[in-house]
N, C-alpha and C positions, 0 to 999 in steps of 0.2 A: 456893605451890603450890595453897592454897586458891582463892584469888581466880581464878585462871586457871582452875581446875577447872569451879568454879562456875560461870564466864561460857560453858562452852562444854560439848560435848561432852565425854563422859571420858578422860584424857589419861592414855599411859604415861609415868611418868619415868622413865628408868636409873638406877643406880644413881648416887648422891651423896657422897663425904666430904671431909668437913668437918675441917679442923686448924685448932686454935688454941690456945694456947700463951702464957705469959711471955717462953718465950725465941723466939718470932716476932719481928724485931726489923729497925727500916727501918736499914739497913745493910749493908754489902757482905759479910760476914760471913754472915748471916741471911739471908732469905727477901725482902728490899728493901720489899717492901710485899706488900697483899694483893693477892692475882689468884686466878683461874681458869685452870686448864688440864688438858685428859683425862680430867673425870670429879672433877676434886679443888679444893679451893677450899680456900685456907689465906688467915692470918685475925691481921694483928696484934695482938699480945699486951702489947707493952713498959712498963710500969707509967710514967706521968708523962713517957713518950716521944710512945708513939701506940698505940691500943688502943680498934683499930678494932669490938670487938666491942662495943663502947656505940654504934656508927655505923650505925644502920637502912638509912640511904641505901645507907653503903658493902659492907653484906651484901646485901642486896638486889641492888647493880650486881652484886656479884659471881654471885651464881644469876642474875642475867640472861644471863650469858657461857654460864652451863650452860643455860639454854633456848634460848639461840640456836643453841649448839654441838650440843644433843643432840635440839632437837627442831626444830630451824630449819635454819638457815644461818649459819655467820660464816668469811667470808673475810680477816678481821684479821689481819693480820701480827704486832699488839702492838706492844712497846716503848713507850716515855714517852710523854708525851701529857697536854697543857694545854688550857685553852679558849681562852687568846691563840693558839695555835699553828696552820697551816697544814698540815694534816694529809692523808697518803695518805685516801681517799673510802673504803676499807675500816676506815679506825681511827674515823676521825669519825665512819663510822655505828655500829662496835658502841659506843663509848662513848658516845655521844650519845642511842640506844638505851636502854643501861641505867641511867644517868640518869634518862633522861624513866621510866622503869618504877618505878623505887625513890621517884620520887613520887606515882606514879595511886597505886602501891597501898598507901602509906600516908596519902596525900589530905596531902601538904604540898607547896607548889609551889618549896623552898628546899633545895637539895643541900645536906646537913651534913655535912662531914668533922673531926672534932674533931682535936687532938695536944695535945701540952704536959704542964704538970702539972694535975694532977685535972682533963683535957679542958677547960684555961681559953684554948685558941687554936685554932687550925686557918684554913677558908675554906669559904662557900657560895657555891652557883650558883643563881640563879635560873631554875628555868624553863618560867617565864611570859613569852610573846613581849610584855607590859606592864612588863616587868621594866626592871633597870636596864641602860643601854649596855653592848654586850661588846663587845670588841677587836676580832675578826673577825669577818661573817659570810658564809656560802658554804657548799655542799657541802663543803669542806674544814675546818670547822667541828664541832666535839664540841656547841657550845653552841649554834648554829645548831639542827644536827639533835636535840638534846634539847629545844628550845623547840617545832620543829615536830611530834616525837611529842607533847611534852605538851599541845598545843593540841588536838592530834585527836582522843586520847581523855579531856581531862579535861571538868568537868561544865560549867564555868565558861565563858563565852563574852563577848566583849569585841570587838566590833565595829572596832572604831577600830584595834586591831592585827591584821586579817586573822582574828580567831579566831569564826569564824559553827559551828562544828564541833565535833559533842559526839559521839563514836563511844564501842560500849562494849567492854569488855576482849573478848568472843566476837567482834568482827570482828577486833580485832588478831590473838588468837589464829587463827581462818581466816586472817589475810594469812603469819603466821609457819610456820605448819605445814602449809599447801597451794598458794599462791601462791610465795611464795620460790623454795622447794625445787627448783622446777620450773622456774625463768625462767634462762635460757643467757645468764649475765654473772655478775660478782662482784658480793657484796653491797655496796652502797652507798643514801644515803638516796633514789636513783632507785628501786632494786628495791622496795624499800618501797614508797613513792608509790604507785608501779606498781599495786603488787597492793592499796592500800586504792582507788587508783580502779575497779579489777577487780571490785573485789566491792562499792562504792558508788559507781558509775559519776554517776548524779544530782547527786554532790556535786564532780564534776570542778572544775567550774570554781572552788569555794569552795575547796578543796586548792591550787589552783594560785594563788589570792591568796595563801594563807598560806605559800607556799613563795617569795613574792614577795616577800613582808614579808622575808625574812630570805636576800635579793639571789639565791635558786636559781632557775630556769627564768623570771628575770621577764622578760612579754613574749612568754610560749609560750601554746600554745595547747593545748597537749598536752606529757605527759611521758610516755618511754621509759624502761627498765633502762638506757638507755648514755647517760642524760643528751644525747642530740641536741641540737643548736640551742643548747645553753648558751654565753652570752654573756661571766660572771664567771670570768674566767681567774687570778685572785687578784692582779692587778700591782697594784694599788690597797694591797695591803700592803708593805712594802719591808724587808730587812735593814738590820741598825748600818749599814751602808755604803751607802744609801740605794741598793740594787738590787731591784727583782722578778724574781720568778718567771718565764723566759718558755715556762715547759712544761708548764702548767695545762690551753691545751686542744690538744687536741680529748682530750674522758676517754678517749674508746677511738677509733684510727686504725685507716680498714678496708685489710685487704689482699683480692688478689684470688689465687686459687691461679693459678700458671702465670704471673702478672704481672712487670711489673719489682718489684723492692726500695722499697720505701718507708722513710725517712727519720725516726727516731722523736732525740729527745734528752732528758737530764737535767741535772738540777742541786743545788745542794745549798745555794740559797740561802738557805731557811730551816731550815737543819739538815741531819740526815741517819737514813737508815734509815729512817724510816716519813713523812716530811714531802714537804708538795708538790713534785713535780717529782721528787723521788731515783726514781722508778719509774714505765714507760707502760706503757698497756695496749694493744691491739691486737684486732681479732678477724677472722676470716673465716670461709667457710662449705667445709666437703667436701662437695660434691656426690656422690659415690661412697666406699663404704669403701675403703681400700687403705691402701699405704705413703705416707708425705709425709715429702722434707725439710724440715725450718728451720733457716733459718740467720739469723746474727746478726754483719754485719760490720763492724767500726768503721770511722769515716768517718777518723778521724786518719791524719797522716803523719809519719811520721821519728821523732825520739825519743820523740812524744805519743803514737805507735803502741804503744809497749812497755808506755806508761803507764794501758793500757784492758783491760780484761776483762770483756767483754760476758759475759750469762749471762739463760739464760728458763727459765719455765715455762709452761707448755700445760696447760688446762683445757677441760674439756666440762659437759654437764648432769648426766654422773656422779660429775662431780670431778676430783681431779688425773691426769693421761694423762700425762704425762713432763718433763723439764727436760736441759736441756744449763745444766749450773755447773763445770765442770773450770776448770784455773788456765789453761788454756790463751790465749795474749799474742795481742788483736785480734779473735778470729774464736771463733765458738761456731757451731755444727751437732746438729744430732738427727734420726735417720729413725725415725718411728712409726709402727703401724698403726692408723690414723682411723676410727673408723665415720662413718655420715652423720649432717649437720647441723654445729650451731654451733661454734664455738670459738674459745677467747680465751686471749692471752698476757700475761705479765706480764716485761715488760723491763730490767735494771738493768746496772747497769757496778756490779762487785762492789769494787773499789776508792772507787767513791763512794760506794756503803753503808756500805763499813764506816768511812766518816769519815778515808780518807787525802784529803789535800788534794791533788787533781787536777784538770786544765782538766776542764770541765763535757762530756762524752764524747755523743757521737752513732754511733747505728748504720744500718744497711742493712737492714731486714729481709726477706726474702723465703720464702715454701710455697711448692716443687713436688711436684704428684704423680708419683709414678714409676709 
């Protein structure tokens, strides 16, 4: 709270508490690990288990969730989440985020998460884009995007890996608390970008090496909140069963209101619930306030029909506006009242989420105004 203070104008926090505990304990029992959610941050305790309140990094990530939540933006879904992992563009950036933050402001470039007995195991992250090989890199990437914040704002600068960029914590602060808030898409390490070229616009083209270095927008000439023109669809990684991904891109498909249906799909090739491809985005524009339907129809037939359960949610620059999630077999519908401008959905077949094993489901999407 200090460090951010400092570097900027005076900032409100809300209110904060903090649990932590012995009996905090990573187990299905307990509390699984520490997280952030609503204002409350709780905080493993387990003696010679894991106890995480000797972990600077992993307190830190976690009030990172509460600055993004409370004075930012965070469109995270949650759930598990690895740096091998291919990840929904909303998990990658808060984690990745918090990461890179729990090292500017202790000036270590080595994520430490201790466990075991007397903190003698655990795993670090490096993230210094100098650092050693990671599994993946992409937008869909925790370690990706933690390499690229800590590039941007650490002191340190290393030419040879895209990093010419020394920003200090008062611009991040401006990109978090007045740029985000305000950009009409979900958070991911585009909105970001976004708004540190907004407000260091000079340094465009340096931004856009370093986002290069670690395989996002390489090759653009400019970067959007909706990741446009991005080329890295993730198929370059593959599951046990040597398949990719093939519903990486486009990040967000545009519709048109009044149009035909456009054509979105998922998959569940590298997991499920928060990993690439289980969910798309969508967005289009209201040109007038009124009522609009959406609807959401699977493309399956016959018995595969029964075996689909489309389901969205609809979002604006004020936030969540509505969802159509009933159990209802094939077909989802919603009629809302839209004001004008943006808006963007988030699409999922609720049986691929939650990890039943189903052919990989495609929908119809289509807005009419009424």
């Amino acid at each position: 709270m200090l460090a951010l203070t400092s570097a900027t104008a005076p900032l409100t926090f809300p209110a904060l508490d903090i649990y932590w505990s012995k009996d905090n304990k990573p187990d299905d029992s307990s509390i699984g690990t520490s997280y952030y959610q609503d204002g409350v941050i709780r905080i493993l305790g387990d003696e010679n288990v894991d106890t995480d309140e000797f972990d600077q990094h992993v307190v830190i990530h976690e009030w990172g969730h509460y600055f993004q939540d409370k004075l930012s933006r965070d469109d995270s879904i949650g759930g598990p989440h690895s740096g091998a992992e291919l990840l929904d563009p909303r998990v990658s950036y808060s984690e990745g985020w918090a990461n890179a933050l729990s090292g500017l402001i202790i000036g270590d470039t080595e994520y430490k998460d201790t466990s075991g007995s007397k903190q003698g195991s655990g795993f670090t992250v490096s993230l210094e884009s100098a650092g050693p090989f990671i599994a993946t890199e992409g937008w869909y990437s925790e370690e990706s995007v933690g390499r690229i914040v800590f590039d941007l704002f650490d002191q340190a600068d290393d030419s040879e890996d895209f990093d010419t960029i020394s920003l200090t914590l008062e611009t991040m602060v401006q990109v978090m608390t007045m740029k985000i808030p305000e950009q009409e898409s979900f958070t991911t390490i585009y909105n970001f970008v976004a708004g540190v070229i907004a407000v260091q616009q000079d340094l465009a083209a340096d931004v856009l090496r370093l986002l290069g270095g670690q395989n996002i927008a390489s090759g653009l000439n400019a970067v959007d909140i909706y990741g446009a023109g991005e080329t890295n669809d993730g198929s370059a990684y593959k599951n046990e069963s040597n398949e990719p991904s093939s519903n990486g891109l486009p990040i967000y498909t545009a519709l048109a209101v009044g149009a035909e249906a456009v054509t979105v799909c998922q998959d569940q090739v590298h997991g499920t619930y928060n990993k690439l491809g289980n969910r798309r985005f969508l967005r289009f524009n209201a040109n007038t306030s009124g009522t609009y339907t959406i609807s959401a129809t699977s493309t399956f037939s016959g018995a595969e029909y029964t075996s689909s359960d489309p389901d969205f949610y609809v979002w604006n620059r004020s936030g969540y506006v509505g969802k159509a999630e009933s159990s209802e077999v094939g077909s989802e519908t919603t009629t809302l009242s839209l004001s004008v401008g943006e808006h963007w959905l988030e699409v999922y077949d609720y049986n691929l989420v939650s990890g039943s094993s189903t052919p990989a489901p495609c929908q119809e999407i289509q807005v009419v105004k009424q």
